[in-house]
N, C-alpha and C positions, 0 to 999 in steps of 0.2 A: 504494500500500500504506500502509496507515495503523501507525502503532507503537504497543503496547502501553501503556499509561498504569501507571506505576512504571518503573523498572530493568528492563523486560525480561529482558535477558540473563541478569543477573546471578540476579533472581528466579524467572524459568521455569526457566533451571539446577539452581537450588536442589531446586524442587517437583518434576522428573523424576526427577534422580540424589539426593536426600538423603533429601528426607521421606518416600518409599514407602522399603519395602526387598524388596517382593514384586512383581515385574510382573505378573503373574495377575490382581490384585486390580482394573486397568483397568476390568474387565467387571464385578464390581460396584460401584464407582461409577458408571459409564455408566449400569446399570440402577435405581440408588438415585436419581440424577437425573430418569430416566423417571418412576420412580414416583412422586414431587414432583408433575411435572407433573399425571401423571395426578388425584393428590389435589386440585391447585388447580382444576380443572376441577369434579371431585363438587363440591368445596367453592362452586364457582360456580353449579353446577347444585340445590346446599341454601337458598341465601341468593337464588337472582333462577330466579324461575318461568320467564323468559323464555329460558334456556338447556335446552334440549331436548336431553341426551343420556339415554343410556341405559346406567345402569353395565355391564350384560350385555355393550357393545359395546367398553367400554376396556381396552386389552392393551397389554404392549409385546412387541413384534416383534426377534428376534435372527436374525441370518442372517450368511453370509458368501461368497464367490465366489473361490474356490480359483487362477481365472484369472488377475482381479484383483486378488488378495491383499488383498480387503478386509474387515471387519468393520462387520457396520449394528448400530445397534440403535438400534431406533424406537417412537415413539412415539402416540399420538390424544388425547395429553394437551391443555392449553391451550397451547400454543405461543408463538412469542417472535413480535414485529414487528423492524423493524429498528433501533429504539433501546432494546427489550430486549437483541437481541444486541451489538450497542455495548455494552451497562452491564454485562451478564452477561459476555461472553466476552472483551472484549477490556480491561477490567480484570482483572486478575489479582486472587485471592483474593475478589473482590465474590460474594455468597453469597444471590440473589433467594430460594432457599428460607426461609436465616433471617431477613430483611428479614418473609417474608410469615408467618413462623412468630413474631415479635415483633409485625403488626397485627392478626391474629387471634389470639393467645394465648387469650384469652377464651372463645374462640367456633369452634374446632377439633372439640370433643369428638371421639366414636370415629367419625367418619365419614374422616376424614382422619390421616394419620399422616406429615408430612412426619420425611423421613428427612435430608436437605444440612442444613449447618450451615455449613463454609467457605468454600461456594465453590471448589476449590481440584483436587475428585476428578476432575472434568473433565481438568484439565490430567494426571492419570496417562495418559492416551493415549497423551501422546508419548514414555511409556516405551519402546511395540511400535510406535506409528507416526510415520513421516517425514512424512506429511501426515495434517490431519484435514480433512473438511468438514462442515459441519453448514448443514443444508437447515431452515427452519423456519417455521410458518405458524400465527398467532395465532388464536386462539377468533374467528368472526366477522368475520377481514381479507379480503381481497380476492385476497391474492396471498401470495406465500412469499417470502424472501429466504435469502440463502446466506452463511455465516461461514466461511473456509480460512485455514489457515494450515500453514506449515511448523514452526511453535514455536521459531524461532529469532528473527529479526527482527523479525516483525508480523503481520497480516492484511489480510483483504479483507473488503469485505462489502456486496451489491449485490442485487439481484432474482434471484431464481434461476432455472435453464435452463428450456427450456420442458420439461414436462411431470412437474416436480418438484413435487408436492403440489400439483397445479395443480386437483384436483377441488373441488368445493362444500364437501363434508365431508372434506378432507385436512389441517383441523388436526392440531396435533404436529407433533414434532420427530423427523429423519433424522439421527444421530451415521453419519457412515462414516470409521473406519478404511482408514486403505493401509498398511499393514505394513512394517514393513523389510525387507530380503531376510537370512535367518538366517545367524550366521557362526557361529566355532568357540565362541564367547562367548555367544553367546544367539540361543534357538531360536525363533524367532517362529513358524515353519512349524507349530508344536503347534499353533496357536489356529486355523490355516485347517481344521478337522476338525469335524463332529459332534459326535463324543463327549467333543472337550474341552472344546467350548464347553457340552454339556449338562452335564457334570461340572462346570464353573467355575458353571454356573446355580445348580446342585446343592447344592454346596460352600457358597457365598457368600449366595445370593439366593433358596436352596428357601422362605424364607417370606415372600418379600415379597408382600401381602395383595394385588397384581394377578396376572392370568396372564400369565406369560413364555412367547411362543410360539414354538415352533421347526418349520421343516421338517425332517421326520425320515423317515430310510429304512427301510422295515417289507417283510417279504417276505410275499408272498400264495398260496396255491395256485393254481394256474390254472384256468384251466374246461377238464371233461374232460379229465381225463388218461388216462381208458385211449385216449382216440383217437389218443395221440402217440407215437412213438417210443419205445421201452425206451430211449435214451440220452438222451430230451428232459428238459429240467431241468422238476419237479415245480415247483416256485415261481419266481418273479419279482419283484423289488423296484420299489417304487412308494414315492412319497415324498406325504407327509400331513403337514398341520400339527396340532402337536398340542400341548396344553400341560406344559412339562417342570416347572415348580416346584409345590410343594405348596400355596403360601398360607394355608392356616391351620393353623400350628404347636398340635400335641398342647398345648404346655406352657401355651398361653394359655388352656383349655378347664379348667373345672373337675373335681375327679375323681370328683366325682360323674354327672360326664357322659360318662364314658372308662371304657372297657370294662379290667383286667386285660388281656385279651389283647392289645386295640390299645398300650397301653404296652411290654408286652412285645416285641410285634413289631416296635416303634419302638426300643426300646430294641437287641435282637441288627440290627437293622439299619445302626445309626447308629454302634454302638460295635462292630459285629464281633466278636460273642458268639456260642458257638452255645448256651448255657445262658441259661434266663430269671433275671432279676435274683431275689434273695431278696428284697429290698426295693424296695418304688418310693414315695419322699415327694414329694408337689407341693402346693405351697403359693405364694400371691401375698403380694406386703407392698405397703402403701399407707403415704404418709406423704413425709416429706421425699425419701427413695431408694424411687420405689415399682419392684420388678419382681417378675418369675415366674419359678420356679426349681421345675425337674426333675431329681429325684435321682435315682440306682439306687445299691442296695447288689449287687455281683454275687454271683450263686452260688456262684462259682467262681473262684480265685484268677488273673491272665494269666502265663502262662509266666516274663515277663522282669520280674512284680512288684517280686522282690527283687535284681534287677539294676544296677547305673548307668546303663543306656538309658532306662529304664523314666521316662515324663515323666507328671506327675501333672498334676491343671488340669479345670476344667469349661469346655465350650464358652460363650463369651463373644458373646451378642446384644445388640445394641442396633438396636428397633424392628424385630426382626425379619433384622435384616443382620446377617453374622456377623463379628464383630471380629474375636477370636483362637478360634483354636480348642483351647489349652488353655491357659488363665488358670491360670498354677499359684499366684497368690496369692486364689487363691476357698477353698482349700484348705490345711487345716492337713497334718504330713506323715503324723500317726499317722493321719488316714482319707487317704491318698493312691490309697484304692485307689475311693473312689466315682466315680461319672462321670455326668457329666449336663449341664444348658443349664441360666444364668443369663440372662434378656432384661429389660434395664433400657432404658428412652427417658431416664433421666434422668443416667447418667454422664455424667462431663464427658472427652470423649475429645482424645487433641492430632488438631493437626491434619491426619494423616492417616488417623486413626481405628483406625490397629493398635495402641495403649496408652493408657491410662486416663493424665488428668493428677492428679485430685484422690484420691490411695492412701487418702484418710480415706473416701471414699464406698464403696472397694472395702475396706477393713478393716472398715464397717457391716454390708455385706453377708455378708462371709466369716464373721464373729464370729455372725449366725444363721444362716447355714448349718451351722456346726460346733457350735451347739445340738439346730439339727432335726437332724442326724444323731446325735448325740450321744443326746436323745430315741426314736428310733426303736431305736436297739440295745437303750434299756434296756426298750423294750414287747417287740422279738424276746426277748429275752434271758425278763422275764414271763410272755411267753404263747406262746413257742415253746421249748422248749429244747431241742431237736434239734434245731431250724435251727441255733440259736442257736450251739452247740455244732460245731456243722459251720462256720459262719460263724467263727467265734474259731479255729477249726484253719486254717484258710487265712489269717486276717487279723489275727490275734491279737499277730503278732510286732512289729508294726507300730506297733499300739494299747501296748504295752511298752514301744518303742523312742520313745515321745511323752513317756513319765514320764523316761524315761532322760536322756531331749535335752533337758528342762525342767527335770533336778538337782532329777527332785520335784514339781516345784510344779505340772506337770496331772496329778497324782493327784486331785486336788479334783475333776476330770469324770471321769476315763478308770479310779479303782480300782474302782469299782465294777463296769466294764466284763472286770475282768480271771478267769479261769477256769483254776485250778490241779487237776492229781488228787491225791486224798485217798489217803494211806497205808487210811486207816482204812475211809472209805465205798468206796472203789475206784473212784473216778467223778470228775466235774469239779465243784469247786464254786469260790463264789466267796468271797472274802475276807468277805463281809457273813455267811455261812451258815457259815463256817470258825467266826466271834468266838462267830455263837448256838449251837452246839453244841461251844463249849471245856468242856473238865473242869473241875469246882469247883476252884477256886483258881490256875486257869492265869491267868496274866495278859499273854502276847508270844503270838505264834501265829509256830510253828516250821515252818521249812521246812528242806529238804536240796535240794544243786543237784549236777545230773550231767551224763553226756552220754544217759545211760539209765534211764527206769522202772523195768527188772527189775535193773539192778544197784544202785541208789539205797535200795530195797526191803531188799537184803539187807546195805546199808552196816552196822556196827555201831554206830552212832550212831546209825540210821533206829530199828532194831528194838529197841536200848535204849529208847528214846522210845515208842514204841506200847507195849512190855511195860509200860511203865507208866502205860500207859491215856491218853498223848495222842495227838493227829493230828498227822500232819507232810503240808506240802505239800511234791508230789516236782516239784520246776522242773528240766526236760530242755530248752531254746533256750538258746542262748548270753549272750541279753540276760537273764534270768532275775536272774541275780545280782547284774549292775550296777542292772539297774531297781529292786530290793528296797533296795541300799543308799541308793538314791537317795531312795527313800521313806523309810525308817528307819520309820515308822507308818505305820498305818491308822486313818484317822478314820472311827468305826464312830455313826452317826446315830441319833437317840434313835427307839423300837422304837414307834411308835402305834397303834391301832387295836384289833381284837379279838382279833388270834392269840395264840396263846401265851408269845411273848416280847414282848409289849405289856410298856409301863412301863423297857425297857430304855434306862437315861440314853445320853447320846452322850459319847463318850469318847475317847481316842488309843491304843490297843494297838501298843506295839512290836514290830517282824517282827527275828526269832532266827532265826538258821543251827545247826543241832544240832551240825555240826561247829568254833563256834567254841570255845574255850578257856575261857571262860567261865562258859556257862552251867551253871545252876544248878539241874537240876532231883529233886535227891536229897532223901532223906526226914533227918528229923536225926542216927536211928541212923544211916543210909552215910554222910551229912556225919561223922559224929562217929568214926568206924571208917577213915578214908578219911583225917583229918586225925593220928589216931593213926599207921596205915601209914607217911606220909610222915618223922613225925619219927622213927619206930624206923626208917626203912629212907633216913636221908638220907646215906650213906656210898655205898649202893648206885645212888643216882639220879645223886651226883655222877661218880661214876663211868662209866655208861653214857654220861652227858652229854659227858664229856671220850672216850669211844670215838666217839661221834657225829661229834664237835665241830662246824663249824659248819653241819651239817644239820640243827638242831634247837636250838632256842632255852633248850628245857629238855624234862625229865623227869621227870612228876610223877605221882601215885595222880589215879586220877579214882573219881570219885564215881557218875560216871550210868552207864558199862558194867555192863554185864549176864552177855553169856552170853563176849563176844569176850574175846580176852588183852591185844588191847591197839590204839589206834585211833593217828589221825592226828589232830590239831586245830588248830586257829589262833590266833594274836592279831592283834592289829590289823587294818588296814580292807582287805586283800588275802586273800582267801579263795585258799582251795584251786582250786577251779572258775574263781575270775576268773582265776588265775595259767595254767591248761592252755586256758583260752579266749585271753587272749591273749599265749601262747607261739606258737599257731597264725596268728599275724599277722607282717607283713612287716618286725617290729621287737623279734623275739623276743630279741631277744641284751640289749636294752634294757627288758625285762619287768622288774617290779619281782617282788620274790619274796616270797613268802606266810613268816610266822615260823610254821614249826609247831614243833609241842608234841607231843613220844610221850607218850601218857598210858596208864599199865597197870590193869591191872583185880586188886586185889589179892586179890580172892577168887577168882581164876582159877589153877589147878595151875601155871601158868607161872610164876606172880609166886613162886610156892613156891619152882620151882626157880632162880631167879633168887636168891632169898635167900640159899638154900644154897652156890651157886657163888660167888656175895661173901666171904660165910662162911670158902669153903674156900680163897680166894684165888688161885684159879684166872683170873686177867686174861684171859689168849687167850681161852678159853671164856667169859666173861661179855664180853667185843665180841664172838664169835660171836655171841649171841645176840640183844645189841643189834642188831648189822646185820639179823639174822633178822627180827628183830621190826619194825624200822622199814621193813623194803621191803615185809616182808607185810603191815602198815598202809598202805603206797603201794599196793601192788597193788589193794587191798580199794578203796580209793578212788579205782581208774581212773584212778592215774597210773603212769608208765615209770618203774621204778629206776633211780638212778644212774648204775649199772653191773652191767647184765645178768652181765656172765662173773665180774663176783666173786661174786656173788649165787648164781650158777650151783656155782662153787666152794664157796660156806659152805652151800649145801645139802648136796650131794656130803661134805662136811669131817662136822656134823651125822649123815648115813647111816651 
């Protein structure tokens, strides 16, 4: 038995138990090894006339023998002699594909596509098996030879049995697997089946550009069956080789050469959709990081979207073999809901090919992908707007929660992207169509935040607002309100072209909550009637303030009510809305609290009789009315009073 060249022990240890962390993945390395092979063969059969194959006839072969507990998979590629298998298998890490991938670099083009880099995927065998052999016979040798080991100690390696690859044309290489026997720890027993090994084909190896062949069990009708028995079985199983992988991946194909449907069909396939995607982007990049990347936008939101199961990521290729199957750093989180295949040959992966080493190659890539997506919303959003519109209802919350998580700063891609309903038009519009249709002399574009459309509608802050001929956007998600302060503006871009708001400079419009404390949207007479109230009537405001006390920060005449008696409003950077969003979290007791403001309408009969009861000195009754006043501003704005039974009591007191 000859020993390993390196640390053996020490290093085949490593490469079983450390570097993999999936055993499954055995089978495609084994098959990413074949298909090497196979490519140095064309590649020998492009450059010397003198080798006579026929691509038509190169496959690798997968099989296994249930008795045996073994696993083949074979090959008609160029094959090893026996001081290839010396150099190949019994150095650890030595990597004949990349050796032959650095003397052809030049001279590879698309005829070949070696996949090995380390060297190293081999040795995952002896994750699932106690022993391997590899039987193997060179383009043109004489004879085959055979490489065994156990993966512990060392190997063998000598002439092989008789009738192993012993034909004329039985170049290639025989990988057999012997399996270990399955304990309560790990099930080897999976991989002796059909359908796992076509699923592990499926999974891992569906595009690798050779056919993976399998025998497979298919049931037949029989001949004549009315001549047999009513109890006779109509069909019979018969085994065919047949080929399980695809080989030429949709994604590498242009789309001008790909049908809508074939995309779709691939698309509910691969991702277990029963809806067709609304979007599908495919596009190639050349250059330093060249790959192919297929997107989908879906129809349809997945059940466990806004979940913490829910794992974002696009399927991760390299050459065709599939790395990870959801690369969550392909993906920023506000599109966490696309899905699709990246296939680059030019990542630099570690050494066992389930993570990328170099994160700048994979932040190159992610950074255009989150453009072309980023792009294609705003062509849906153009020239669809009922997709578009159905698409932002399922995924919109998302795209919110991107400005939120960034404190702002991807407003610069994603405001554009955003779709509020209008008070005013009754519809959804977007922030860019809100600015071009504000009222002369507006200058913030107003919104109100609820848990409800129809009650937002009828806030008394909403309907002051529109009575005086503005829009207010009504935000009903929870993220609404944080996203908006997060932005504080909208950078609204200079208007070109020939429509009608051509010539419109680019500017920063600040985003107003109608319910803050603030705002200022009265004409000078109510400014000036409104500032008059306050000082005739500041006996009576100090007053309610000290019935309040510290549920209200003050008590002031407002300017902008209209028809109401009297509102709720805020100061500072805790709205109403953000304080009942997260009182409904698991740190309620730690919620910071909104300063609101009762602010009364002094041209409203209430304020009247409020004057009078001051007037008359009547205290009990002027905090009756305070209380009155300020729970039914809570009510009006979809928050819980206080205390229901006193409330309940100063109505009944009131009757």
């Amino acid at each position: 038995m000859k020993q390993f060249k390196t640390e053996s022990k020490k290093l085949l240890d490593l490469m079983i138990n450390s570097i993999y962390t999936n055993r499954e993945i055995f089978l495609r390395e084994l098959v990413s090894n074949a298909s090497d092979a196979i490519d140095k063969l064309s590649f020998a059969a492009l450059t010397d006339s003198t080798v006579g194959v026929s691509q038509d006839d190169l496959a690798i072969l997968v099989s296994f023998d249930k008795d045996a507990r073994t696993v083949t998979v074979s090959d008609n590629g160029i094959g090893m002699g026996e001081a290839e298998l010396e150099e190949n298998l019994g150095t650890i890490a030595h990597s004949g594909s990349e050796e032959f991938k650095a003397e052809h670099a030049g001279s590879q083009g698309d005829a070949t596509d070696i996949i090995g880099q380390f060297g190293v995927g081999f040795y995952s065998s002896f994750m699932v098996a106690s022993r391997v052999r590899v039987v193997s016979r060179a383009f043109g040798a004489d004879a085959a030879y055979a490489w065994e080991s156990d993966g512990i100690e060392g190997y063998t390696i000598g002439p092989a049995a008789a009738g192993e690859r012993a034909g004329a044309g039985d170049h290639g290489t025989d990988v057999i697997l012997y399996l270990r026997e399955s304990t309560e720890d790990e099930d080897t027993d999976r991989f002796l089946s059909e359908w796992a090994l076509r699923d592990l084909v499926k999974r891992y190896s569906n595009y690798v550009r050779h056919p993976i062949r399998m025998m497979v069990t298919k049931s037949i009708p029989v001949e004549n069956p009315d001549e047999l028995p009513e109890d006779a079985p109509r069909y019979v199983e018969h085994q065919e080789l047949e080929t399980v992988n695809s080989m030429i991946p949709i994604w590498k194909k242009r789309s001008s050469e790909v049908e809508q449907s074939d995309y779709d069909e691939f698309y509910k396939s691969t991702f277990h959709d029963f809806s067709d995607p609304a979007r599908t982007i495919s596009f190639h990049a050349e250059g330093a990081i060249s790959y192919d990347a297929l997107l989908f936008i879906p129809g349809e939101a997945p059940f466990d979207l806004y979940s913490k199961d829910y794992e974002k990521g696009l399927a991760l290729y390299s050459s065709n073999v599939l790395i990870q199957e959801k690369c969550a750093d392909l993906l920023p989180d506000h599109y966490n809901f696309v899905r699709g295949v990246i296939d680059s040959p030019d990542v630099t992966l570690n050494i066992s090919r389930e993570t990328l080493q170099h994160n700048a190659q994979l932040r190159a890539i992610a950074k255009r992908v989150e453009r072309k997506i980023g792009s294609e919303l705003q062509t849906m959003l153009a020239d669809d707007r009922e997709l578009y519109e159905t698409f932002f209802e399922h995924f919109g919350r998302g795209i919110k929660f991107g400005i939120y998580n960034s404190y702002g700063m991807g407003a610069g891609d994603l405001a554009d992207l955003l779709l509020f309903w209008s008070a005013r038009e009754q519809g959804m519009v977007t922030l860019r169509e809100y600015v071009l249709s504000m009222a002369e002399g507006q200058d913030k574009i107003l919104y109100a935040a609820g848990d409800s459309r129809e009650r937002l509608e009828r806030m008394p802050a909403v309907t002051s607002v529109v009575a005086r001929g503005y829009d207010v956007l009504l935000c009903t998600q929870d993220v609404d309100e944080f996203m908006l302060q997060a932005m504080r503006t909208y950078h609204m871009d200079a208007v070109a072209g020939d429509t009608e708001d051509a010539g419109t400079d680019a500017r920063d419009i600040e985003l107003a909550n109608v319910s803050t404390a603030d705002l200022d949207l009265a004409t000078d007479e109510e400014r000036s009637a409104a500032e008059q109230a306050t000082k005739d009537n500041e006996g009576l405001f100090q007053a309610m303030a000290e019935k309040l006390g510290d549920k209200v920060s003050a008590v002031r005449v407002s300017a902008n009510l209209t028809d109401a008696p009297a509102c709720i409003s805020t100061e500072g950077p805790v709205s109403l809305e953000m304080e009942r969003v997260m009182m409904q979290g698991p740190d309620a007791a730690m919620t910071p609290r909104a300063q609101r403001v009762l602010e009364l309408n002094a041209r409203h009969p209430v304020f009247e009789r409020l004057v009078a009861t001051q007037e008359s000195g009547d205290s009990d009754r002027l905090a009756l009315y305070a209380s009155l006043l300020y729970d039914q501003a809570l009510l009006v704005e979809g928050l819980p009073v206080d205390d229901p039974v006193e409330f309940a009591k100063n109505v009944c007191a009131l009757m």
